[in-house]
N, C-alpha and C positions, 0 to 999 in steps of 0.2 A: 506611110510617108505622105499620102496625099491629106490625111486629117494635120498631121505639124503644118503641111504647108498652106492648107487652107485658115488655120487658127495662128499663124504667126504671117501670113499675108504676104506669104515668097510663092514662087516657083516649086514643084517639087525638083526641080535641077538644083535648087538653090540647097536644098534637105539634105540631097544626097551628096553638095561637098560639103557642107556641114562633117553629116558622117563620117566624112571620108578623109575627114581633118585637111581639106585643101585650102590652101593660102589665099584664094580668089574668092572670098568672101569678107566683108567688112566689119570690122570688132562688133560694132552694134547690130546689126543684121545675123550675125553666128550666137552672141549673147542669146538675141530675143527668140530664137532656131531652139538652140540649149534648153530653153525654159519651158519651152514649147515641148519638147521632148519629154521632158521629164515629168512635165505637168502629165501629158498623157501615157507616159510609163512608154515610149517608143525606144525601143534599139535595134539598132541596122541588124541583119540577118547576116549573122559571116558567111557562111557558105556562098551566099547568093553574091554578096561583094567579092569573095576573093576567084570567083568566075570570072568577073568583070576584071577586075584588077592584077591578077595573076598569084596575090597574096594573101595568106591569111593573118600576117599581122603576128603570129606565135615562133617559138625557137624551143627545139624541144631539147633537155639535157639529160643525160643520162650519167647515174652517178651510181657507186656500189656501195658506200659509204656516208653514212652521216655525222660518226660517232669520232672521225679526226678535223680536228683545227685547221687544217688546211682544208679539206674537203668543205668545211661552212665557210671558211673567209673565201677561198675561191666561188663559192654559189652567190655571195652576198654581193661580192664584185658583178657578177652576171645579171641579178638582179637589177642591182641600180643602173647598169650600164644599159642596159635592154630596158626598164623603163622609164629613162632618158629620153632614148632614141625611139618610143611609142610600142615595144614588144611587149608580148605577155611571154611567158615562161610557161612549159609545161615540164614538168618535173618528174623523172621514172627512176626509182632504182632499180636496179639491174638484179636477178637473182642470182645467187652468191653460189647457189646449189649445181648450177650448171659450170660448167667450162667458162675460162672467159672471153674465148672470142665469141662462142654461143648465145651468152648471156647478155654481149655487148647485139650483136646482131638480133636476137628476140626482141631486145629494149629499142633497138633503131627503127625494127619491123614496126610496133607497135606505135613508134608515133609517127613512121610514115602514115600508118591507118587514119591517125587521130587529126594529119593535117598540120602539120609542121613548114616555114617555110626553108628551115634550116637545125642543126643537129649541133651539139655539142658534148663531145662524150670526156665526161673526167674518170679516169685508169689508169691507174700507178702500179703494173706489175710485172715478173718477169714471161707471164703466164700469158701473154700477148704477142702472138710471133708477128714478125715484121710483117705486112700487107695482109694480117688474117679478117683486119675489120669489112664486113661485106654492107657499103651504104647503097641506098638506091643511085640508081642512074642521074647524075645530074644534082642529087641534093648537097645543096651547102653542106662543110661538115667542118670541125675540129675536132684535136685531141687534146685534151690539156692532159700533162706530167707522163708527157711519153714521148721519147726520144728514140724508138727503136726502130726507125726505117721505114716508118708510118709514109704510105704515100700521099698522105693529104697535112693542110699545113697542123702541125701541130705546136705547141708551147711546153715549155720545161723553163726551171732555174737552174742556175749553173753551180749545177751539184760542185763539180772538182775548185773551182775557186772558190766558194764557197767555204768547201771544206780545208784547201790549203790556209786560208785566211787564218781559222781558228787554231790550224799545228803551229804555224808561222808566230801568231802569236803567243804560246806558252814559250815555246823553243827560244824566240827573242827575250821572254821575259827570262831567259835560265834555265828551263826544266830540263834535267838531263836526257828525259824522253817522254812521248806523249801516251796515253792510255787510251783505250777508245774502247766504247759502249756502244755497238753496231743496232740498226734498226734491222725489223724481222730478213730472215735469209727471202723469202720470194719478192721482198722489196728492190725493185729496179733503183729508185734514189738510196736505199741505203745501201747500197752496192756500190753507187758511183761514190758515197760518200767515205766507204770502210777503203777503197781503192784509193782514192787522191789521201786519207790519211799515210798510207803506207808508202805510197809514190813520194809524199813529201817528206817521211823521215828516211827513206833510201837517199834519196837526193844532198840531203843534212848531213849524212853519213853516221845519222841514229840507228843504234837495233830496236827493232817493233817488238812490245810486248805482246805478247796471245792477245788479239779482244777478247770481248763478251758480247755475247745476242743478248738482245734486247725483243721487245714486241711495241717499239713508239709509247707505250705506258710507263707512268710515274711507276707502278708496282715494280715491274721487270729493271726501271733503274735501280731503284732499292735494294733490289738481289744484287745487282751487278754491284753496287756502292758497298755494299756487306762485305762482299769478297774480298773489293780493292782495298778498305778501307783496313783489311789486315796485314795489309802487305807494306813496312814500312820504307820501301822503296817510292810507292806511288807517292809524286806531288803534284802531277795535272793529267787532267781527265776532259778530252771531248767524246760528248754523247751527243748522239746523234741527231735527237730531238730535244728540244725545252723540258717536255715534259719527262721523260727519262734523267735530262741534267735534276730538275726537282728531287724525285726519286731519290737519285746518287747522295745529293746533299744533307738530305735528310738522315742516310743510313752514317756520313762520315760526322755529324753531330752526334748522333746518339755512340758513334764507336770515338767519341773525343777528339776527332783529326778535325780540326779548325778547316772553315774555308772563308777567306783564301789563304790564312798564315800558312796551313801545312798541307792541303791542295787545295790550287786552283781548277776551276771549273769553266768551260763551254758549251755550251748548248748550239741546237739548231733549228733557226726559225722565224727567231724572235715574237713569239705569241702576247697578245696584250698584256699577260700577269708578267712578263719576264721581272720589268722594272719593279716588280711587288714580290720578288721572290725575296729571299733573306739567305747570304747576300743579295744584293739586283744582281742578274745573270751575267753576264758576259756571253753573247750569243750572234751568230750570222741572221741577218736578216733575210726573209724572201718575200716578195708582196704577193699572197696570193690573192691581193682582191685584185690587184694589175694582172695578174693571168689570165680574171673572167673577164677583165674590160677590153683586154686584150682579145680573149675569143669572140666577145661578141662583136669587136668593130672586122675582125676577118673573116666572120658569117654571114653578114651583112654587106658589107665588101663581094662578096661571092652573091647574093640573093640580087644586092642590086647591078650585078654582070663585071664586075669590076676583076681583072685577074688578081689573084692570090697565090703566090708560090707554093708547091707544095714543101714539107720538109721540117725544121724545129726551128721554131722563133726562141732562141735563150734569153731569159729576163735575167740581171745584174743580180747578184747575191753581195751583202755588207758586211763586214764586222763592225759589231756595237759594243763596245769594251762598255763595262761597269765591274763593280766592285767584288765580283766573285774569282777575278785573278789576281794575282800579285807574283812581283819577284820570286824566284828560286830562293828556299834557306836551308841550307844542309844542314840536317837533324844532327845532333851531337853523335850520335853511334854512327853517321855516313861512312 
């Protein structure tokens, strides 16, 4: 510090808010600071600053999954919103192999170690009992896609309007009744989501057909579109996720059932191909990059002392009509 300030002709006080990205330095004098820096290969010592300053500047996330579309749009959200706001990210997955409150707690263990000023854990399962998450004393924390009693603030979408949205919509267009392609059984949202289907054709004064389990993959829609797609009763179908409506579509073309002429189709999600599907989807929107930007301003919120409620922050769910529903047409044999 004392060679930048001797070769750029400051103070080292002046170095170290340089470093420290404080405001109380003048464009030209932080410029000529910068070059300084870099010329002699200098960077502040985090440990030794975040003594000083009570922070290390990092947010540690912990994630079980890389391999779903919400689980990347939610990190990407996190990402940009935290390096916005001057964070680094440190990034754990969780092992899968353990239990998961264990596996959330190892993961939380670990970056308490690593120096984290704050936690963000994404976990979407049933296998999370209410208050099982054990954080340090005091650490920042959120939950993203967990609604279960979490004593710290957590985020979710609103599975059940969401999902009434998409019944609401076949039913209005005609359908005598709705189908529904459920996501895996230990899935918390697809639980809320196979529940508000059923709640809304009770209420309609529809009979519910049996679902079908699904696993959130195109494959397992496939199966599930196979099936339905023999059944010349079916003529609209929400599945639970985009990529399972894909699935579906694909098995009611090759079995000759036109969509949307002879079923209409819902997805949920809204994932960027929807509009590229064939038809374009018809699907519930959720923004999971607003979930991360959302965890990160209530982490921070919390780091810089600020109270934060605990409990479920619900984000708004849409429906996105395009061209994969259409009106009710009663087949000639009805």
């Amino acid at each position: 510090m004392q060679d930048v300030a001797v070769r750029a002709g400051v103070s080292g006080q002046t170095v170290s808010r340089v470093a420290n990205n404080s405001e109380r330095v003048a464009a030209a004098t932080r410029e000529r600071v910068l070059a300084v820096m870099s010329e002699l290969g200098y960077r502040p010592n985090v440990a030794a600053r975040a003594l000083r300053s009570g922070s290390f500047g990092s947010i540690g996330v912990v994630v079980f999954s890389l391999d779903s579309v919400g689980n990347v749009g939610t990190i990407n959200g996190i990402l940009a919103d935290a390096t916005d706001r001057g964070y680094a990210i440190e990034l754990i997955r969780a092992q899968s192999a353990e239990s998961t409150d264990e596996a959330v707690s190892s993961a939380v263990t670990r970056l308490h170690q690593e120096a984290v000023d704050g936690i963000i854990v994404i976990v979407e399962s049933h296998l999370l009992p209410p208050g099982s998450l054990a954080f340090p004393p005091g650490m920042p924390s959120v939950v993203i896609q967990s609604d279960n009693g979490c004593e710290r603030p957590s985020i979710t979408a609103d599975q059940d309007h969401g999902s009434r949205l998409a019944v609401e919509h076949l039913l209005d267009l005609g359908h005598p009744t709705v189908h529904h392609i459920t996501g895996p059984l230990e899935s918390k949202a697809a639980e809320q989501r196979r529940d508000a289907w059923l709640r809304c054709l009770t209420e309609h004064g529809v009979d519910a057909p049996e679902s079908i389990h699904g696993d959130w993959t195109a494959e397992s829609g496939y199966r599930a579109g196979l099936r339905l797609a023999d059944d010349p009763r079916v003529s609209a179908v929400f599945a639970a996720n985009d990529q399972m409506a894909l699935g579906a579509i694909r098995a009611f073309h090759e079995r000759g059932r036109s969509v949307p002429d002879d079923i209409s189709v819902v997805g949920f999600d809204d994932i960027s191909e929807s509009p590229y599907y064939w038809p374009p989807l018809t699907t519930v929107r959720q923004d999971f990059a607003a979930a991360g930007s959302l965890a990160v301003a209530l982490v921070i919120d919390q780091i810089d002392g600020r109270a934060v409620a605990p409990g479920a922050h619900v984000l708004p769910t849409s429906l996105v009509p395009r061209r994969s529903t259409a009106r009710y047409r009663a087949r000639a044999n009805d």
